[in-house]
C-alpha positions as CSV (number, residue, x, y, z in Angstrom):
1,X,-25.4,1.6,-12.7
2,X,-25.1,5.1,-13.9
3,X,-24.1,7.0,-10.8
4,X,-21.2,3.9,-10.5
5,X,-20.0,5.3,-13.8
6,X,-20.1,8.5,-12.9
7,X,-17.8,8.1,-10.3
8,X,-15.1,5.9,-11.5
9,X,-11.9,7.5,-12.7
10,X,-9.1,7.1,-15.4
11,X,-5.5,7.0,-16.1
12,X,-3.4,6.2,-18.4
13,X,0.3,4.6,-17.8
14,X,2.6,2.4,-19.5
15,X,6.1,1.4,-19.4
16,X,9.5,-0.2,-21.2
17,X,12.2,-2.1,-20.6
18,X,15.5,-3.3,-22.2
19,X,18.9,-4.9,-21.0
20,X,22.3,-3.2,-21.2
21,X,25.7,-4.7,-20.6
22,X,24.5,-8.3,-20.1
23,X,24.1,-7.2,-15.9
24,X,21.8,-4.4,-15.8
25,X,18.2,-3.8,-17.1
26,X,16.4,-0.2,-17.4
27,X,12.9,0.4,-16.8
28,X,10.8,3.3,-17.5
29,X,7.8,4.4,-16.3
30,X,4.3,7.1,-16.1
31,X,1.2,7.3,-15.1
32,X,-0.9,10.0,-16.0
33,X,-4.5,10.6,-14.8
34,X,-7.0,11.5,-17.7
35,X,-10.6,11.7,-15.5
36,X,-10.3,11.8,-11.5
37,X,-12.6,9.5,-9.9
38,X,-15.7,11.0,-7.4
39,X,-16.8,10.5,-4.0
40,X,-20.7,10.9,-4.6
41,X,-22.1,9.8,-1.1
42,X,-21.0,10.0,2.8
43,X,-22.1,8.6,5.4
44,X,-21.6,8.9,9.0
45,X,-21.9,5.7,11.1
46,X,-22.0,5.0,14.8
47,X,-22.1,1.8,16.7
48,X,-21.9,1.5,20.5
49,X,-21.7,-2.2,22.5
50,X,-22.3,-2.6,25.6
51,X,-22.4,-5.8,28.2
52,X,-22.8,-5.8,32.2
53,X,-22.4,-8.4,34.7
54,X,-22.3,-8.8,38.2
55,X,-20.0,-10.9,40.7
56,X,-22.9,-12.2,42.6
57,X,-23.5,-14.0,38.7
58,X,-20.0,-15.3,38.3
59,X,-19.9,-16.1,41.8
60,X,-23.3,-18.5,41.7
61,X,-23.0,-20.1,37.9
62,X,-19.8,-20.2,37.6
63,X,-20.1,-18.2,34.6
64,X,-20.2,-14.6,33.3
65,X,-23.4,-13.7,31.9
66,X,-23.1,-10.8,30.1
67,X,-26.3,-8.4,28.9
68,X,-25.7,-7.4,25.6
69,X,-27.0,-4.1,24.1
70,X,-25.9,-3.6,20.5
71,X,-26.7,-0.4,18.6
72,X,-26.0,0.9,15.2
73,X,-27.4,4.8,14.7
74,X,-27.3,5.8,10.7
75,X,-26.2,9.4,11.8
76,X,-26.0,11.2,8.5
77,X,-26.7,10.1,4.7
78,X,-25.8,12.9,2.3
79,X,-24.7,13.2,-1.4
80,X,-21.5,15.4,-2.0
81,X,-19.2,15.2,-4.7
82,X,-16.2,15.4,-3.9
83,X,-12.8,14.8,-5.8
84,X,-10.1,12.1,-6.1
85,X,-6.6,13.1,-8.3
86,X,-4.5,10.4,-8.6
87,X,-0.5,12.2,-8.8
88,X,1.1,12.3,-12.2
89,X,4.5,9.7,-12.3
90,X,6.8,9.0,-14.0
91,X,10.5,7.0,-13.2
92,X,13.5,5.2,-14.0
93,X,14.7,2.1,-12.8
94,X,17.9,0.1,-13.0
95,X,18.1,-3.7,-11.8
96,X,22.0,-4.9,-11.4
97,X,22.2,-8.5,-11.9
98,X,25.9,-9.3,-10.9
99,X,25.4,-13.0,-10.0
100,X,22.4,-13.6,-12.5
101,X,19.2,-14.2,-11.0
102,X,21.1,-15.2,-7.5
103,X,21.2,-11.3,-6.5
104,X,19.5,-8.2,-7.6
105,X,20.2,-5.0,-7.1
106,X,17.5,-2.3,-7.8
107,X,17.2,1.3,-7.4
108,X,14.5,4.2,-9.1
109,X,14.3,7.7,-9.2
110,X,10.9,9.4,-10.4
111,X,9.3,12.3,-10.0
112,X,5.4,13.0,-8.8
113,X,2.9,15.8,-9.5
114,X,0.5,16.2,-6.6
115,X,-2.8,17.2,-8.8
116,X,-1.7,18.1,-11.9
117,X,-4.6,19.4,-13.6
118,X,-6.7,21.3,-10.7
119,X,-7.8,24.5,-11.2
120,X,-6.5,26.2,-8.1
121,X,-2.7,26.0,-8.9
122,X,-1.5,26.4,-5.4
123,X,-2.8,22.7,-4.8
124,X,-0.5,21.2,-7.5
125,X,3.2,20.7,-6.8
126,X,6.1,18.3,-7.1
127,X,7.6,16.0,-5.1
128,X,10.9,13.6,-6.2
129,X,10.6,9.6,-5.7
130,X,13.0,6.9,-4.6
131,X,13.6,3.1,-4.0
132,X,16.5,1.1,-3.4
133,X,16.4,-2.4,-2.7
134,X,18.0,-5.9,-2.7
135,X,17.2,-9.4,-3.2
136,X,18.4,-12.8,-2.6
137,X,17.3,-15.7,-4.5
138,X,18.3,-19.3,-3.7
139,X,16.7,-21.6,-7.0
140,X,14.0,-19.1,-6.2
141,X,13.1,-21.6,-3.7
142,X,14.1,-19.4,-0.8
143,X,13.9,-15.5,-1.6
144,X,15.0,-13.0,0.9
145,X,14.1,-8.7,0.3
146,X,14.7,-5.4,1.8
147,X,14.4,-2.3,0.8
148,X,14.0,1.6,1.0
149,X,11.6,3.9,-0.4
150,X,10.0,7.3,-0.6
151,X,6.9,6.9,-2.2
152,X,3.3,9.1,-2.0
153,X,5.5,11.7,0.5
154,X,6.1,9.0,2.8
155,X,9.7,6.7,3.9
156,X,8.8,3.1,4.0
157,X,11.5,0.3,4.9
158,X,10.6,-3.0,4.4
159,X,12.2,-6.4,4.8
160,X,10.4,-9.5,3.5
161,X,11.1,-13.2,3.2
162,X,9.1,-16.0,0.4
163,X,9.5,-19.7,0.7
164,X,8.4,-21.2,-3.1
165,X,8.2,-25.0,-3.0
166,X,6.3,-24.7,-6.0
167,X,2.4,-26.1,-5.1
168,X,2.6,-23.8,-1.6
169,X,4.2,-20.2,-1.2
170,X,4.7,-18.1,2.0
171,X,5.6,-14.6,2.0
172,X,6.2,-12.8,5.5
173,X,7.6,-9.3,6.0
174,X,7.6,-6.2,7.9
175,X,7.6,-2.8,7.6
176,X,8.4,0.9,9.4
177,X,6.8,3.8,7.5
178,X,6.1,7.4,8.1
179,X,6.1,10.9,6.8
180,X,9.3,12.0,8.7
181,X,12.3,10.3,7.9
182,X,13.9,10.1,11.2
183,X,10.7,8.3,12.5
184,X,10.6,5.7,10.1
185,X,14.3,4.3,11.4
186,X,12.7,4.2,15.3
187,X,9.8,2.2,14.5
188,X,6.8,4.6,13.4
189,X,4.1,3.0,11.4
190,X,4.8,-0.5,11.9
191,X,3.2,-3.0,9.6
192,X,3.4,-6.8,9.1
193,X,2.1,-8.8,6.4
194,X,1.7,-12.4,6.0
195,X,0.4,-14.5,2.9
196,X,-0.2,-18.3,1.6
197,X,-0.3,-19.6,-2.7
198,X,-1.9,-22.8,-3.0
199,X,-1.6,-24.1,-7.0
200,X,0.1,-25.5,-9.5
């Protein structure tokens, strides 16, 4: 479809890697966007539910029987075009593997332009990037993570678990994130994730 082409976007990243010192590996890292992506269409959607009941129905059935009265109202269909700019990256990273693959030590540094290539130059500006995290790896049978990040302007601290036995996988984790950095150690933007690998 043309006006799906028209709207997609495209950047361009890559990355290398090479081991130092037997213990430590350094990554590096960017992402640069070539052609932002388009919002073409918005719409504005409403939907409203409704039931009643009474306790003279409960009261004789037994039962509640409710009176439904769905409705979906199509408020606005426009075409805009409006812009999408992914940030220009690009980072460093340094795994420490003390105890082999037993224990890993990471931690990157990057830096982000917000908009790189707009036309009004007051809405492009930097902003540095961080992570430091850990991870525990028993036969990779039983793997335990947390970490610390600043990523996209916003502190995110996460601590995750995977069970690998191989044909089945669980990961479980949680997460406290927000845009001021006090708040995300009492327990703004919690998240919670939970997922299942069946195969061979």
């Amino acid at each position: 479809d043309i006006e799906i082409m028209k709207a997609l976007g495209f950047d361009l990243g890559g990355s290398f890697s090479f081991p130092f010192l037997d213990v430590f590996k350094f990554t590096g890292s960017f992402r640069t966007p070539i052609i932002p992506g388009h919002l073409l269409y918005k719409s504005d959607v409403t939907f409203k539910w409704s039931a009643n009941t009474s306790l003279k129905d409960i009261a004789s059935s037994g039962a509640s029987n409710f009176a439904n009265s769905p409705e979906q109202d199509m408020s606005s269909f426009e075409k805009i075009k409006y812009t999408i700019n992914r940030p220009f990256r690009l980072s460093g990273t340094v795994d420490f593997k003390p105890m082999g693959d037993l224990v890993v030590l990471s931690s990157s540094l990057g830096l982000a332009v917000r908009n790189p290539f707009a036309k009004d130059k007051s809405e492009t500006y930097c902003f540095p990037e961080f992570y430091l995290g850990g991870t525990i790896s028993l036969a990779n049978i039983l793997v335990g993570k947390i970490s610390t990040e600043y990523t996209d302007e916003v502190f995110k601290h996460t601590f995750g678990g995977t069970i690998n036995l191989r044909v089945f996988q669980l990961d479980t984790g949680f997460s406290f994130a927000s845009a001021n950095l006090a708040k995300s150690f009492r327990g703004a933007g919690f998240g919670a994730y939970i997922s299942t690998y069946i195969g061979f």
